[in-house]
VEXKOLDO-205552 format. One record per residue: x, y, z of N, C-alpha, C in turn; residue in three letters. Coordinates in steps of 0.02 Angstrom, whole numbers, plus 32768, in hexadecimal, padded with zeros to 4 digits. Layout:
residues N
XYZXYZXYZAla;...
END
This chain:
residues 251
80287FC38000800080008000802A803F8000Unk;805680447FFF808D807C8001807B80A67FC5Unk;806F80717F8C807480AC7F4E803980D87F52Unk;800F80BC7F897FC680EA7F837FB5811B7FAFUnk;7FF581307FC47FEE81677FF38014818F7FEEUnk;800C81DA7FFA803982097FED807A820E8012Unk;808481EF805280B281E6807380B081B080C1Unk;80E581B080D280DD817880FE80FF81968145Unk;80E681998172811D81AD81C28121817A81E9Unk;8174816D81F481958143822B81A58178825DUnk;818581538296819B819882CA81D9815782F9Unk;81D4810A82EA81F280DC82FF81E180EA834DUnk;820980E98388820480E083D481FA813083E8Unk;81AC815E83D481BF819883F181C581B28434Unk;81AB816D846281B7817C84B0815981AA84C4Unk;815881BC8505811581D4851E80EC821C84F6Unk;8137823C84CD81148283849F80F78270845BUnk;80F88222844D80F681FC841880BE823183DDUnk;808D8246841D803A826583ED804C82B783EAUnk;807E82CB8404807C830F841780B8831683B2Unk;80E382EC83BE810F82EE8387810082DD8349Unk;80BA82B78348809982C28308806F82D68302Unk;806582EE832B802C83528304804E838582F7Unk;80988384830C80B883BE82FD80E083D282C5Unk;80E5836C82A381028370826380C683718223Unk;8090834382348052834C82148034838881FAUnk;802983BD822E801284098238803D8430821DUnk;808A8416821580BE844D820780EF84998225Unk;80D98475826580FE848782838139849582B0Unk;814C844082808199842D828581A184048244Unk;81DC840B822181DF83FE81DE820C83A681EBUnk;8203837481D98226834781ED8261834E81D1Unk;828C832081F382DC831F81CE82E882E681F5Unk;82DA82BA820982E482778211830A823881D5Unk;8333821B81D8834881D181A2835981A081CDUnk;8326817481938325812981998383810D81A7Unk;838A80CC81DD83BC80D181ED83C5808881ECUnk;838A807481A9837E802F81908390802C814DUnk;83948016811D8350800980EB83177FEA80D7Unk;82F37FF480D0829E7FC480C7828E7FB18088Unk;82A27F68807E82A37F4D803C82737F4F8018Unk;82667F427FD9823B7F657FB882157F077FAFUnk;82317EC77FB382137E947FC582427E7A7FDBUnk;821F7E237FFB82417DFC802A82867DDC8003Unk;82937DEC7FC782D87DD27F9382F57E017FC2Unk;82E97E3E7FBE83177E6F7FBF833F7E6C800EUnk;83297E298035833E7E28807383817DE48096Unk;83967DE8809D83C97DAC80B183877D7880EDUnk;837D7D3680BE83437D0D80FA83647CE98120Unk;83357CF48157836F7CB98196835C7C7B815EUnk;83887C40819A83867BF4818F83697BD981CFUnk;83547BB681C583447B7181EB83717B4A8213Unk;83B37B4E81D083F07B06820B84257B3A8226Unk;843A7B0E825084587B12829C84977B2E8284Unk;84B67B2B823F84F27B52822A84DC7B7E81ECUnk;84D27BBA820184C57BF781BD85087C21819FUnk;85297BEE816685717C2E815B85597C788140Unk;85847CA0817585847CDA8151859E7CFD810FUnk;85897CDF80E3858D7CF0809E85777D2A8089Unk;85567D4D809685457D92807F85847DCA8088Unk;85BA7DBC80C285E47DEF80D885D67E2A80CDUnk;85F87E5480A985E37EA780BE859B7EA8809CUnk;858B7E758060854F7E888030851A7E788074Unk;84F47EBC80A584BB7EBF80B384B17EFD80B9Unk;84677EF880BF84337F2F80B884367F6D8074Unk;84587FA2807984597FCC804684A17FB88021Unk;84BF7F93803D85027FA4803F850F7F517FEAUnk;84C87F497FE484C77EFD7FB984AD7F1B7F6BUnk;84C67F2F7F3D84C27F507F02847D7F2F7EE6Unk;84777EE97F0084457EBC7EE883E27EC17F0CUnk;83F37EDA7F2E83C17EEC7F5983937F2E7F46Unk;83517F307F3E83237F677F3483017F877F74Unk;830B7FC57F8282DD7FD77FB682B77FFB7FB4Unk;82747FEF7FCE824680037FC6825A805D7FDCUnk;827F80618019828C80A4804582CD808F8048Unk;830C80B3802A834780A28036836E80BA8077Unk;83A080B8808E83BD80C980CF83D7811080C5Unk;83C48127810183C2816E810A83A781A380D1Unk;8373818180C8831A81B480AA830281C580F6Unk;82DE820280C782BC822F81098299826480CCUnk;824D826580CD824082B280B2823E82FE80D0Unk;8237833380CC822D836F80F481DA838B80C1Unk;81D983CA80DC81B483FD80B281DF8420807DUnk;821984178076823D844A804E82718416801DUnk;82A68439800482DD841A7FDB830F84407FD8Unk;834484197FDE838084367FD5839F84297FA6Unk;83D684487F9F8419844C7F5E846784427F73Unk;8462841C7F4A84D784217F6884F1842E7F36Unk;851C844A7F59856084767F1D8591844F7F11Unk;85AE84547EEA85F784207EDD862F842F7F0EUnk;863983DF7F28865C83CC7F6186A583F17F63Unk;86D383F77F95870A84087F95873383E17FB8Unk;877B83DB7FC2878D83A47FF387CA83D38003Unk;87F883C98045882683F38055883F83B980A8Unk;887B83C880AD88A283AE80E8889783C7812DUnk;887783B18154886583D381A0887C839D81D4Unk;88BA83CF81DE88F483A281FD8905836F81D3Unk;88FC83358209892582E581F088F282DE81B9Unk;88A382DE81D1887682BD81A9886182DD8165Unk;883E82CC8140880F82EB80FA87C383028104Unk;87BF835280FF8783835D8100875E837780B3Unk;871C835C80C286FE8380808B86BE839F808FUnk;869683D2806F867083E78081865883FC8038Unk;8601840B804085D9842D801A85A284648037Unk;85A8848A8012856284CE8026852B84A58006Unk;84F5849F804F84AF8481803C848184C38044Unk;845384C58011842B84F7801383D884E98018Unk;83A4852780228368850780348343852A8001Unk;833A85127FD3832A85247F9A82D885257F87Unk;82C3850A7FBD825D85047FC7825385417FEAUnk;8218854D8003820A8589802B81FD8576807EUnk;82038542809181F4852580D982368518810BUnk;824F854D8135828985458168829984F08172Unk;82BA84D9816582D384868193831D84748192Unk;8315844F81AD8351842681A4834C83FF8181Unk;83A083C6816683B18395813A83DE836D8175Unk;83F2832C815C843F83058167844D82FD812CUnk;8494832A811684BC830C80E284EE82D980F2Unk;84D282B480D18501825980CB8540824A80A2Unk;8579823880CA85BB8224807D85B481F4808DUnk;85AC81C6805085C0818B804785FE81808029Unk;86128141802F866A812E800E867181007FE6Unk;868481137FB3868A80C97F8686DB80C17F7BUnk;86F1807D7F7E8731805D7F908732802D7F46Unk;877C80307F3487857FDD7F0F87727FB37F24Unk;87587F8C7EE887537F3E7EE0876E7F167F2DUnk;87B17F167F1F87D37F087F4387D47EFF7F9CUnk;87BC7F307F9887967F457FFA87817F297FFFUnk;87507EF57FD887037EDD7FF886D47EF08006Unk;86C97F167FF2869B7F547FEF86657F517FC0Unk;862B7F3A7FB786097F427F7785F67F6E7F5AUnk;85CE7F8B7F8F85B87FDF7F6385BB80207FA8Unk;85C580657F9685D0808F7FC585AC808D800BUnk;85D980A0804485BD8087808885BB80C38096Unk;859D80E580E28598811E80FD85D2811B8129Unk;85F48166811886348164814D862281BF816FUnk;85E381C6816685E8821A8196859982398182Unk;8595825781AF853B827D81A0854882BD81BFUnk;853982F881BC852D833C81D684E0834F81D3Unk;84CA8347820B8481837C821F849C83B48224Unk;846D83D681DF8476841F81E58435843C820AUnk;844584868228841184A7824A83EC84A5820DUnk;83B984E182458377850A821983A9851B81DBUnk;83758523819983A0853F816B836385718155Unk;835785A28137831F85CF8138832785CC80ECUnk;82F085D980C482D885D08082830C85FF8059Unk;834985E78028835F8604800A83B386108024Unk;83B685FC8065840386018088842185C0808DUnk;845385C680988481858D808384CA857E80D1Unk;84C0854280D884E68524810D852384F380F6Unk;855984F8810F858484C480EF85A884838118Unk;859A846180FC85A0840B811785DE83F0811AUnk;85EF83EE8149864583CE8150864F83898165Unk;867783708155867D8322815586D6831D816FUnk;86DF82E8818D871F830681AC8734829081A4Unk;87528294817B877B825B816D87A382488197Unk;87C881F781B787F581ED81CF881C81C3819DUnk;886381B681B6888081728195885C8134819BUnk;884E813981DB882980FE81E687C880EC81C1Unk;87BF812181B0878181318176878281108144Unk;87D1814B812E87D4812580E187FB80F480D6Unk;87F980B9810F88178061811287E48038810FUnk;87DF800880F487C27FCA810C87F87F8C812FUnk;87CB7F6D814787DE7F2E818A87DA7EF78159Unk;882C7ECA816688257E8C814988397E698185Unk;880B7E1381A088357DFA81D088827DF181DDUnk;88927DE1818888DE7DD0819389067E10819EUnk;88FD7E358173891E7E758165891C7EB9819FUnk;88E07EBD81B588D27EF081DD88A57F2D81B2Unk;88A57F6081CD88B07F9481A188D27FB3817AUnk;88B37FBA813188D87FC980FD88BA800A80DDUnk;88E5804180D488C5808D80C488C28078807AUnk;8886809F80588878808C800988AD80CD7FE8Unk;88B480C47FB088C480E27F82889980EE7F48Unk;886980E97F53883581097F2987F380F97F57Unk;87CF814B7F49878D81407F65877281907F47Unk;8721817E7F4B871981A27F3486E181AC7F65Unk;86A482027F7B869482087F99864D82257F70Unk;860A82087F9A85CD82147F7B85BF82467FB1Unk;858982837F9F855D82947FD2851D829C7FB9Unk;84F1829A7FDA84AA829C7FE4847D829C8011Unk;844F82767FF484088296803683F8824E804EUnk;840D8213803783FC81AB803B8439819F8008Unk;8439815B80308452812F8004845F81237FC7Unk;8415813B7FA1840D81327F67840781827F43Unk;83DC81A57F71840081F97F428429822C7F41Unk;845982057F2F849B82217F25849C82677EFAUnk;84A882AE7F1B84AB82DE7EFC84EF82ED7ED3Unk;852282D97F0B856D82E87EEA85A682B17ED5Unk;85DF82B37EC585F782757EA9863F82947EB0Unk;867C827F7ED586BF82A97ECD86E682607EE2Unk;872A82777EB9876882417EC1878A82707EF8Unk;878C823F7F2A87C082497F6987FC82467F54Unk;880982167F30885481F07F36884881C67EFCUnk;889581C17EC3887C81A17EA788D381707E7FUnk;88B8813E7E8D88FB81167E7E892A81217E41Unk;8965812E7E39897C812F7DE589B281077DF0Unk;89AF80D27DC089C780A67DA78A1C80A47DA0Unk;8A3780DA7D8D8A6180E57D808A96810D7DC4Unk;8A73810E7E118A9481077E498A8C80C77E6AUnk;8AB780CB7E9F8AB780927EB78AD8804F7EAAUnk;8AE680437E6A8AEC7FFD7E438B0F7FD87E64Unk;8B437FE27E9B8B667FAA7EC68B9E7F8B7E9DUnk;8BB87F717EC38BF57F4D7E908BD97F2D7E56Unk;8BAB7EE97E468B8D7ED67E228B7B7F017DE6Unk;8B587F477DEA8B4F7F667DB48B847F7A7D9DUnk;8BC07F9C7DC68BFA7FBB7D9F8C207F8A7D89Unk;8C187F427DA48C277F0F7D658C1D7F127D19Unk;8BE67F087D188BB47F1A7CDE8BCA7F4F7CCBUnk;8BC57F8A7CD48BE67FC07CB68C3D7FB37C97Unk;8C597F997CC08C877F807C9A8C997F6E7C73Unk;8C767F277C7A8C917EF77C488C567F177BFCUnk;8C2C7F2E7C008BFE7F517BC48C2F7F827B9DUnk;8C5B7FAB7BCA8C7D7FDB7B9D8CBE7FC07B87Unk;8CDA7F957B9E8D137F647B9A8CF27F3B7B49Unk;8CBA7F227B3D8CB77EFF7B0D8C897F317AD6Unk;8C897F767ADB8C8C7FAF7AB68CB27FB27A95Unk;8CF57FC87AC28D327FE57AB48D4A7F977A78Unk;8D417F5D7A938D5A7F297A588D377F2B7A12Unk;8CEA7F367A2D8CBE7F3679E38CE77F6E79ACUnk;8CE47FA879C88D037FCB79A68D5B7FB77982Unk;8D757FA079A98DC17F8A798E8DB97F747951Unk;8D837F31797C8D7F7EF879398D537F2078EBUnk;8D387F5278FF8D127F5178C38D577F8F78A3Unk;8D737FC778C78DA87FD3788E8DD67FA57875Unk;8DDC7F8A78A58E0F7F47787C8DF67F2B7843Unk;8DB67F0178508D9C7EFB78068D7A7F3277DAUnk;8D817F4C77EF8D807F9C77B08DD17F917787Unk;8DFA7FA877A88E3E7FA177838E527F6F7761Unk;8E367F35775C8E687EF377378E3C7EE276F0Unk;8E077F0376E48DFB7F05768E8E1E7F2F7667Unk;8E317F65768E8E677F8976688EA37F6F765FUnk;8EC27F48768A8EFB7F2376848EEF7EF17675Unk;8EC77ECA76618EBB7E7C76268EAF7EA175EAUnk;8E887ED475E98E977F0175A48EDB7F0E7587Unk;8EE77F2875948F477F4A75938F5D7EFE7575Unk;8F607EC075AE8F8B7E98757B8F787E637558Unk;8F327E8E75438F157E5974FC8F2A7E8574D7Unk;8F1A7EBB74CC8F2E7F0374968F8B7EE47490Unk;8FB07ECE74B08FFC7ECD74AC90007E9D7494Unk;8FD27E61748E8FDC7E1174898FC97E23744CUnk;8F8D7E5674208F947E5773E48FAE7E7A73CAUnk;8FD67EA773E990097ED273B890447E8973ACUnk;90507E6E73E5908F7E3F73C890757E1473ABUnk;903C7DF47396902E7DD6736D90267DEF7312Unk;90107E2C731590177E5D72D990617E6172CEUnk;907D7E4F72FA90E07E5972E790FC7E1B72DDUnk;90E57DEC72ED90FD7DB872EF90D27DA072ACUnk;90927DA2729D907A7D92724E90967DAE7209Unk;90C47DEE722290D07E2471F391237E1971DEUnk;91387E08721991797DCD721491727D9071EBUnk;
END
């Protein structure tokens, strides 16, 4: 029945003001800014099902809830509507202290005072284990008044931008890139944090390779002037083999 209604309110555990807090968002005279701190699948596929026997492997690993590319939700993680809408500006990133911060100007671009939570999500290599972008920071901004603009800071650690392997420990990525938005799924902005190039790093192993590649350059080339030069010189002493033959017939 969802699709048949204009909207839906989770007030989840509101405690004894439970009736006082929804007349005040109902009536409008508190604008919600609440997010889901689930996601609510859109059907029972979209859910990891228990089992029955006495040993359940955990096979899903990081792939649960929003975090499973494969999964549809009905209400994705960290949705929330207000009375109003906002706007983000293109992200910036800068060094604050040890860590990486980044930030965007969110603006209130409807005519109704509220608040937002702007959300970064993180997307990591393959490699991490990581399937699809996770939440690594949220900022509740105040009141924002119709037309003014607040700016959202996000404040990175090393330990942020690592993932955890049993064997390994923590390992800082070398590439990541950073989403912001309003959920999971509506992603307003899109920026590369960090981004791996190929051509640092290579370790002994690569400057092998580099080696021995320009080492059998440097030969390709030898060999091919070399055989450049020796038709000219099998020329030369056929041209001589028939001049002395023209001397020697003429004799």
């Amino acid at each position: 029945w969802r699709d048949s209604v204009p909207a839906i309110l989770a007030l989840f555990y509101g405690g004894q003001e439970t009736g006082g807090a929804w007349a005040s968002v109902i009536f409008g005279d508190v604008t919600p800014a609440g997010r889901l701190p689930i996601m609510m699948p859109a059907t029972e596929k979209d859910t990891i099902l228990p089992s029955n026997s006495s040993e359940v492997p955990y096979s899903e690993g990081l792939a649960t809830s929003y975090r499973n590319p494969s999964f549809v939700s009905a209400f994705p993680f960290g949705h929330g509507l207000t009375y109003t809408t906002f706007e983000y500006s293109k992200p910036s990133k800068f060094e604050c202290g040890p860590d990486l911060c980044v930030q965007s100007s969110v603006k209130n671009t409807g005519k109704v005072p509220a608040r937002t939570v702007a959300q970064l999500y993180l997307r990591f290599p393959e490699v991490s284990g990581h399937p699809a972008p996770f939440l690594k920071g949220f900022y509740k901004t105040p009141v924002i008044l119709p037309g003014a603009a607040v700016t959202a800071r996000f404040r990175l650690t090393d330990r942020d931008l690592s993932w955890y392997d049993t064997g390994d420990g923590f390992t800082k990525t070398l590439q990541a890139t950073a989403l912001i938005g309003e959920s999971s799924k509506d992603i307003r902005l899109e920026m590369e944090l960090m981004q791996h190039h190929s051509s640092l790093g290579l370790g002994i192993f690569g400057t092998i390779l580099i080696i021995c590649a320009v080492a059998l350059m440097i030969m390709f080339i030898y060999e091919y002037r070399l055989c450049d030069r020796r038709p000219s010189g099998e020329q030369r002493d056929t041209t001589l083999l028939s001049q002395e033959d023209e001397s020697f017939s003429s004799e």
